[in-house]
C-alpha positions in Angstrom: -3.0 -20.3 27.9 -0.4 -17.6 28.7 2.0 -16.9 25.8 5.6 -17.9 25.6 7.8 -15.0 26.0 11.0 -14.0 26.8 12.0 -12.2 30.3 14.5 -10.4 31.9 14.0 -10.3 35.5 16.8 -7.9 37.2 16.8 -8.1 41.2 19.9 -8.1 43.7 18.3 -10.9 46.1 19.1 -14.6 44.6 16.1 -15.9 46.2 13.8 -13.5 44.1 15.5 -14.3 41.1 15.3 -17.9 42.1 11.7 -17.8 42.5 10.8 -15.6 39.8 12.0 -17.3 37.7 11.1 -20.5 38.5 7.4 -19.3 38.3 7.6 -17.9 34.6 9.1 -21.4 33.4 6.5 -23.4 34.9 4.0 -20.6 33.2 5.8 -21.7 29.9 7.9 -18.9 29.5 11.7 -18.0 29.5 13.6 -16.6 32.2 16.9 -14.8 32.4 18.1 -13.3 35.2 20.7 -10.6 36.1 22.1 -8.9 39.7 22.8 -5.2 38.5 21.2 -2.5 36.7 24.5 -2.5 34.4 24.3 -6.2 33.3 20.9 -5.6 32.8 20.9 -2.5 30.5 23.7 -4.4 28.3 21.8 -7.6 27.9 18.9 -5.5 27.1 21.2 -4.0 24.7 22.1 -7.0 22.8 19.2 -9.8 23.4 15.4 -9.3 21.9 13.0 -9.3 24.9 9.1 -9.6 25.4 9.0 -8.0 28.9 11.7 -6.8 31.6 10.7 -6.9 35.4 13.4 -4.7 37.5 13.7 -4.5 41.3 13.8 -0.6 42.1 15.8 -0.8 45.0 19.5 -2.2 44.2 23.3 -1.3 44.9 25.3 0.9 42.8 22.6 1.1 39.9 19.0 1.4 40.7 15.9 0.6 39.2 14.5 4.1 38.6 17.6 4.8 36.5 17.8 1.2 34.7 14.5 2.1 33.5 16.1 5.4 32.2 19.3 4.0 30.4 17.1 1.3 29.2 14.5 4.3 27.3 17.8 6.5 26.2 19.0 3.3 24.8 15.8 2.7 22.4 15.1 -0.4 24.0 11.5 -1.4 22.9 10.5 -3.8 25.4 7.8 -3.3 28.0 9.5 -2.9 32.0 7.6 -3.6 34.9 8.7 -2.1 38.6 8.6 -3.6 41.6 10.0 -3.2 44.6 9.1 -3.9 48.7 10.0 -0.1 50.0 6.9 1.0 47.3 5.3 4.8 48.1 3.1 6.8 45.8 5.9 9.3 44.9 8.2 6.4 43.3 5.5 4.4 41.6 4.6 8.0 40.2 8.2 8.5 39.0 8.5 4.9 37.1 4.9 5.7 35.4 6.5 9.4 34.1 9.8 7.0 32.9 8.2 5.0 30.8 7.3 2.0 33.4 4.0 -0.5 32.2 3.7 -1.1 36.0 4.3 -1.5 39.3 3.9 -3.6 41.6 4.6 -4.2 45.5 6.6 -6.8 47.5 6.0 -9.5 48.7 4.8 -10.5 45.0 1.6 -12.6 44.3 2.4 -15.4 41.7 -1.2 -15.0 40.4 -0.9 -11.3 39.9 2.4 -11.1 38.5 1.2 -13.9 35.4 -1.7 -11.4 35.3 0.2 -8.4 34.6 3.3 -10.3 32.6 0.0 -11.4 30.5 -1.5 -8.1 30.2 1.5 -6.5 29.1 2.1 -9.0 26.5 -1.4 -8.2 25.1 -1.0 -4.6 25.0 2.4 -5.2 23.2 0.8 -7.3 20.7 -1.6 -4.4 20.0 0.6 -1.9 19.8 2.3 -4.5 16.8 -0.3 -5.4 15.4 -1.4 -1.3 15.2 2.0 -0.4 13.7 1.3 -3.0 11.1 -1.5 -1.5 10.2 -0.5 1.5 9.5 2.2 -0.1 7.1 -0.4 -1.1 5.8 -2.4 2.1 5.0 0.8 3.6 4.0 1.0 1.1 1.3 -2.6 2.1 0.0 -1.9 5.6 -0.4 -2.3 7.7 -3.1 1.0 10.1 -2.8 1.6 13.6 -4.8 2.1 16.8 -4.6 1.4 17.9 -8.1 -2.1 19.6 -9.5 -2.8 16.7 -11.8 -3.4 14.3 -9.3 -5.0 17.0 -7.2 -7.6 16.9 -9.9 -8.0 13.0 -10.3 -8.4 12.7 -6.0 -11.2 15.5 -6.7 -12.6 13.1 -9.1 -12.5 10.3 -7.1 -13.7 11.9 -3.8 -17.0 12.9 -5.9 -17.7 9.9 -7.5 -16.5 7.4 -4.1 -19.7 9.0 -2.1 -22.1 7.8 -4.8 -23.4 4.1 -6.0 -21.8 5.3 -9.7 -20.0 2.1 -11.7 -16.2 3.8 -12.1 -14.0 3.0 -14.8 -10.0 3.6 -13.9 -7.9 4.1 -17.4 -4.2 3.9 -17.0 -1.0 2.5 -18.0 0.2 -0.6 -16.3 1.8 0.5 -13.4 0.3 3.9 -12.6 -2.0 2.8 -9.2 -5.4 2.0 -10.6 -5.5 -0.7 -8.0 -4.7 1.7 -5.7 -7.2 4.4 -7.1 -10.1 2.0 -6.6 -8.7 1.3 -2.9 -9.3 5.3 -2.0 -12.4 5.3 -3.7 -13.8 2.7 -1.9 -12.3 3.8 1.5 -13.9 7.2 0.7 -17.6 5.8 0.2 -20.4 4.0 2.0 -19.0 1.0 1.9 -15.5 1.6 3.4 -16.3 -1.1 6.5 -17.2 -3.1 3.6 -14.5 -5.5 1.9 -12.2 -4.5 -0.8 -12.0 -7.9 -3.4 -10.3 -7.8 -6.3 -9.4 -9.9 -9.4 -7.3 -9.3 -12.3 -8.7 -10.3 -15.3 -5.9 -11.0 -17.0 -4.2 -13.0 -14.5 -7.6 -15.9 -14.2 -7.6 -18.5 -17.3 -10.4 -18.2 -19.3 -11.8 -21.7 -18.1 -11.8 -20.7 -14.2 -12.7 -17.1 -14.4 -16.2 -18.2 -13.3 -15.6 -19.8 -10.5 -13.3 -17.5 -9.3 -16.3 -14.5 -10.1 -19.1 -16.5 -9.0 -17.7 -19.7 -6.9 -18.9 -23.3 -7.0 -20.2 -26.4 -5.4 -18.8 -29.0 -4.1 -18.4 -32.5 -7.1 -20.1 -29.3 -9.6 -17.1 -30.2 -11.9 -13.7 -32.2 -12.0 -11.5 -30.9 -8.8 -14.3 -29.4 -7.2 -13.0 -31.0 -3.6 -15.3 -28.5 -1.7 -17.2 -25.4 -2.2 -16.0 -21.8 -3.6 -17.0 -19.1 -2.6 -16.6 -16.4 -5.5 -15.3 -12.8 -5.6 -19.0 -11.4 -5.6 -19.9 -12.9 -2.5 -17.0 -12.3 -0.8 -17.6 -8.6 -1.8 -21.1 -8.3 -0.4 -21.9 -5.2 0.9 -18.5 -3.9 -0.2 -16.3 -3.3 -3.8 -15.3 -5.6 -6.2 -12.4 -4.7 -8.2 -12.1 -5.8 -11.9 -8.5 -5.2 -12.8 -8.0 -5.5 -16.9 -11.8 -5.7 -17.4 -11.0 -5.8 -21.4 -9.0 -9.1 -20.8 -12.1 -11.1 -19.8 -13.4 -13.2 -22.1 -16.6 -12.7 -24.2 -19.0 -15.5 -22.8 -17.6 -14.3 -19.4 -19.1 -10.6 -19.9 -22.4 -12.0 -20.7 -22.6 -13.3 -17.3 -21.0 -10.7 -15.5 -23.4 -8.4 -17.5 -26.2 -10.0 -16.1 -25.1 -10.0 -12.2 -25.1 -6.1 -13.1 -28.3 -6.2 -14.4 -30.1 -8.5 -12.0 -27.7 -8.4 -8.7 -27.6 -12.3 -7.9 -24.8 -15.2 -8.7 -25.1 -18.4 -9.3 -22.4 -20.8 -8.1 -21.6 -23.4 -10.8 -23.5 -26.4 -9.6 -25.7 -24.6 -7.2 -29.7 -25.1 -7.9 -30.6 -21.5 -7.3 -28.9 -17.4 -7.3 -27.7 -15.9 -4.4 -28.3 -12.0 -4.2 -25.5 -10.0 -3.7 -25.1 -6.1 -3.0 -21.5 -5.3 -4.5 -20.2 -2.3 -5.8 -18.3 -3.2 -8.7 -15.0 -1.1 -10.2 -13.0 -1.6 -13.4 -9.8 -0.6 -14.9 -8.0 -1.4 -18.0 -5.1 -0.1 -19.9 -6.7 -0.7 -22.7 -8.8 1.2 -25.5 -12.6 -0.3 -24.5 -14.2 1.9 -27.3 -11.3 0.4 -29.9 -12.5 -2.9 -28.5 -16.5 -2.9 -29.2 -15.5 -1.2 -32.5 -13.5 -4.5 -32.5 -15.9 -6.6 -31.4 -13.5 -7.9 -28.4 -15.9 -6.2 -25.9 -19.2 -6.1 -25.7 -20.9 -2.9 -26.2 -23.8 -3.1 -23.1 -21.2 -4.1 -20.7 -19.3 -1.2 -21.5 -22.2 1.2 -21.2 -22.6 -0.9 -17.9 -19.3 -0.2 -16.5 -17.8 2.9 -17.8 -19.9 5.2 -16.3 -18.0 7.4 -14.9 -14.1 7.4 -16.5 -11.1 8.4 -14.4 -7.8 8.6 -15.9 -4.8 8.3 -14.4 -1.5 10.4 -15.6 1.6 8.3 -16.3 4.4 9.1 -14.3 6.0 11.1 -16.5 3.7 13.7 -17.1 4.0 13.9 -13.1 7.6 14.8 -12.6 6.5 17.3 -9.8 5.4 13.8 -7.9 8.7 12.0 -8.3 10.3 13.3 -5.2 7.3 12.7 -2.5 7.1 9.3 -4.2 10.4 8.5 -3.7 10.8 9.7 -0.1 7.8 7.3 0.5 9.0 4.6 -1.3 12.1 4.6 1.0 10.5 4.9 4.3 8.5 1.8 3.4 11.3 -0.4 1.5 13.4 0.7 5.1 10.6 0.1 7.4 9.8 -3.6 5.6 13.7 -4.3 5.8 14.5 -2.9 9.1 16.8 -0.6 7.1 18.4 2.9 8.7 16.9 5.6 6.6 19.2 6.9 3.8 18.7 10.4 2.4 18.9 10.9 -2.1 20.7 14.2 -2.7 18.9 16.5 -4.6 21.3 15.4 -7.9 19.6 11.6 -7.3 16.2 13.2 -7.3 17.2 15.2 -10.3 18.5 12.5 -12.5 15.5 10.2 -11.5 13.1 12.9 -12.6 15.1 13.0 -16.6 14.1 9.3 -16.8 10.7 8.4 -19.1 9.7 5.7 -16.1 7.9 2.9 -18.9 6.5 1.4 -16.0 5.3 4.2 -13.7 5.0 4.1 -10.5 5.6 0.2 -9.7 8.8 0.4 -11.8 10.1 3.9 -9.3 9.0 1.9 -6.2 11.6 -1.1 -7.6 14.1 1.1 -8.7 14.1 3.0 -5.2 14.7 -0.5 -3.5 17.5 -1.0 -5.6 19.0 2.4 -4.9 18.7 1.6 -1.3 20.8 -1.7 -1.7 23.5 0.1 -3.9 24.1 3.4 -2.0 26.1 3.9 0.6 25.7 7.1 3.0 23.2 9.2 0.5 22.1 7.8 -2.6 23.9 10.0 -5.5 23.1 10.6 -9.0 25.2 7.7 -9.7 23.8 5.0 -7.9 20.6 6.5 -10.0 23.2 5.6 -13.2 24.1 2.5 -11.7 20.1 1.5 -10.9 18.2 2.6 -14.2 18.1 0.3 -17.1 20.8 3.1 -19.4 20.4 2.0 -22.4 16.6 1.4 -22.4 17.3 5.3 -20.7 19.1 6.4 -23.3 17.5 5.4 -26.4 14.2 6.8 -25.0 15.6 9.8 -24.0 17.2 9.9 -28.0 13.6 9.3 -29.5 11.9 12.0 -27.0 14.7 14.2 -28.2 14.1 13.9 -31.5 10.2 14.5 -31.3 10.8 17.3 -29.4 12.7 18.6 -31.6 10.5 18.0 -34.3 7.9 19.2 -32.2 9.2 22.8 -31.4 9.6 21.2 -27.6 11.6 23.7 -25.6 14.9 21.7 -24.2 15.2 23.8 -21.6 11.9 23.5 -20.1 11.3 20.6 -16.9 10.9 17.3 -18.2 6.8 17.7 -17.0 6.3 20.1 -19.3 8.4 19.2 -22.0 5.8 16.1 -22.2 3.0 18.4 -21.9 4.2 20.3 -25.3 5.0 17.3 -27.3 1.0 15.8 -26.2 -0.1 18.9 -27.5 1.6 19.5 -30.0 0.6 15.4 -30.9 -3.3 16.5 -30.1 -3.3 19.3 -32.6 -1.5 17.2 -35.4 -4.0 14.6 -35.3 -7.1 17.3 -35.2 -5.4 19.1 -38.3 -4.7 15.1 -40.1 -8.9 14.4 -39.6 -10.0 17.8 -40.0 -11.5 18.8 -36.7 -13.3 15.4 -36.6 -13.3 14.0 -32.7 -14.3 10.7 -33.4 -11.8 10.1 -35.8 -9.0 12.0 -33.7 -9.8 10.2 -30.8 -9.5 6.9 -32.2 -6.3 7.8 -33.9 -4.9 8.8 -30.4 -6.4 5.8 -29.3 -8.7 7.6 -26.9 -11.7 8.0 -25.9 -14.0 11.0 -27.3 -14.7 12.1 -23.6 -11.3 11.5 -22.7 -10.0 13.5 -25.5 -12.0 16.5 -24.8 -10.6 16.3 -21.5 -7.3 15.8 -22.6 -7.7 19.3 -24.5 -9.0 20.9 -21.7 -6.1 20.1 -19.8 -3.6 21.1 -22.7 -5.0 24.4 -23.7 -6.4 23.1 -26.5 -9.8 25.1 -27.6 -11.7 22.9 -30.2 -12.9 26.1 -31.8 -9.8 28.1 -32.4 -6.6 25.9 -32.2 
């Protein structure tokens, strides 16, 4: 069945209009119809439409140069030529304007449906493309700096392999996102991408939402689930919050690790499955088998190779490509006319500690875009960040720094570098050189915190 959609047909002889017309609407579609290229060009102007089919040959105004006025004007929709006085040399001219196609008088119902049809498909592609490349703009790991230089080296090295990857972060810094390039950077990129959030599931239907179920296996089981493993197969699943899930849930999720089948709740026999499996937490999962919240051969299971991801504002050298992508996407998604942030705006964003990394930027951005008028300024940034919360971090950073030896002077990037190390070396002098103790003091990892003094400066034998 041919798709609704709405014409313009623009032709100086009231029996083509007549007929044309009459054709498209007993086709299903919607008709309007116009005498003059200057009519034409202003409805064109002011009304959405799917497709425009424009006589060449007409008084005053002609086809050839509708077709122009109609590209100068931005006008999106699709224009098909026709006309009965057709040669090569003018059906090459409205192909070199921008025309879909042309087509000769005396018109064939059946071929023009054909090619209104056609045209409609290829502009439904062409959507449909755009779309998607919103959507890969959205799953984009954006920087500029050296320190996420270093974590994309990281993840290009491991994404190749079949290695189980552990993402550590603060909420809000893109592990999600992390574990999206990974996979679209190994093996299994035609694969699917499934993830679950650990902390988000209640405790009592974590299992069916890991594993699925049958159909009558327990009370509101209407029909049968299929879990997040087997909708992963031959792809990634993504464990978000990994040291949320419960402990009688890591026993079975241990042993799908081990063994590589599920077992639907209810179902009389495993299924095999071939899933990559990624995790992330923002947590301490050392602190929590020391704890006994976590079980110690799941972590050994899953955090094979650790990637840690910087908070935002050890990435101040980031702040402005994130921005400028944040706003072509809030714009895009809103139908919004670009607005430019002065160089103050981008300044006074970058003094700002940014609790909740890069999620809480992308929201604060939005809101910049709603409050500014020509350019956003440093104060809409006033205006759009939560001052007081601002302030009083800013006061307590202050005063460690201070504390600290932190020069004042220095960028906010590496004013944070100085006050980690000068955090690092405190806590190595309070334990005596001990690494076990210092890291879980800072609440670390041991093999995070030799990084860590790797990428401060910090020599274990000498400082």
């Amino acid at each position: 069945m041919t798709v609704k959609a709405k014409i313009l047909i623009v032709d100086d002889e009231a029996n083509t209009l007549a007929s044309l017309s009459r054709a498209f609407r007993l086709a299903g579609h919607e008709a309007v119809v116009c005498d003059n290229a200057e009519r034409a060009l202003d409805l064109a102007r002011t009304q959405p439409f799917d497709l425009i089919l424009s006589d060449v040959v007409m008084p005053r105004r002609d086809g050839l140069a509708l077709l122009a006025d109609l590209k100068n004007a931005a006008v999106q929709a699709p224009v098909v030529m026709m006309s009965g006085q057709a040669h090569i040399e003018m059906a090459v001219r409205a192909t070199r304007l921008g025309a879909l196609d042309f087509l000769e008088k005396p018109l064939s119902t059946e071929k023009l449906l054909v090619t209104v049809e056609n045209a409609l498909k290829l502009t439904r592609l062409e959507s449909e493309n755009k779309d998607l490349r919103s959507r890969v703009g959205k799953h984009t790991l954006v920087f500029t700096g050296e320190t996420m230089h270093r974590v994309l080296a990281q993840i290009e090295r491991v994404a190749a392999s079949e290695t189980r990857v552990c993402i550590y972060g603060e909420t809000g810094t893109g592990k999600e996102l992390a574990a999206r390039t990974l996979h679209e950077r190994s093996l299994r990129a035609t694969g699917p991408f499934v993830t679950l959030n650990c902390a988000a599931v209640p405790a009592e239907l974590i299992e069916s939402e890991l594993f699925g179920h049958e159909k009558g296996s327990f009370t509101g089981a209407a029909q049968r689930h299929t879990g997040k493993f087997e909708q992963a197969h031959r792809g990634t699943l993504f464990l978000d919050e990994i040291g949320d899930m419960p402990l009688a849930m890591q026993a079975k999720l241990l042993r799908v690790l081990e063994e590589g089948e599920v077992e639907r709740i209810g179902a009389d026999k495993p299924t095999t499955v071939d899933v990559r499996v990624v995790v992330a937490t923002h947590r301490n999962l050392e602190q929590l088998v020391e704890a006994g919240q976590f079980r110690r051969d799941l972590y050994h299971r899953v955090v094979v190779f650790p990637v840690e991801l910087p908070p935002l504002r050890t990435r101040a050298e980031d702040l402005p490509a994130l921005v400028d992508h944040f706003a072509r996407q809030v714009s895009a998604q809103n139908g919004w006319k670009p607005i430019p942030f002065a160089s103050e705006a981008i300044d006074a964003l970058k003094q700002y500690v940014w609790p909740g990394n890069v999620r809480e930027l992308r929201n604060v951005v939005e809101r910049l875009l709603l409050l500014a008028g020509a350019e956003v300024d440093a104060a809409a940034v006033e205006l759009a960040l939560p001052a007081a919360h601002s302030r009083q971090t800013r006061s307590h950073a202050s005063a460690a720094g201070s504390e600290a030896g932190i020069d004042d002077s220095a960028p906010l990037a590496d004013r944070a570098l100085q006050f980690e190390r000068a955090e690092v070396l405190k806590e190595l002098e309070r334990h005596n050189r001990n690494i076990s103790q210092t890291a879980k003091a800072l609440g670390l990892e041991r093999s995070h915190l030799y990084k860590k003094c790797q990428q401060l400066g910090i020599d274990l034998k000498r400082d």
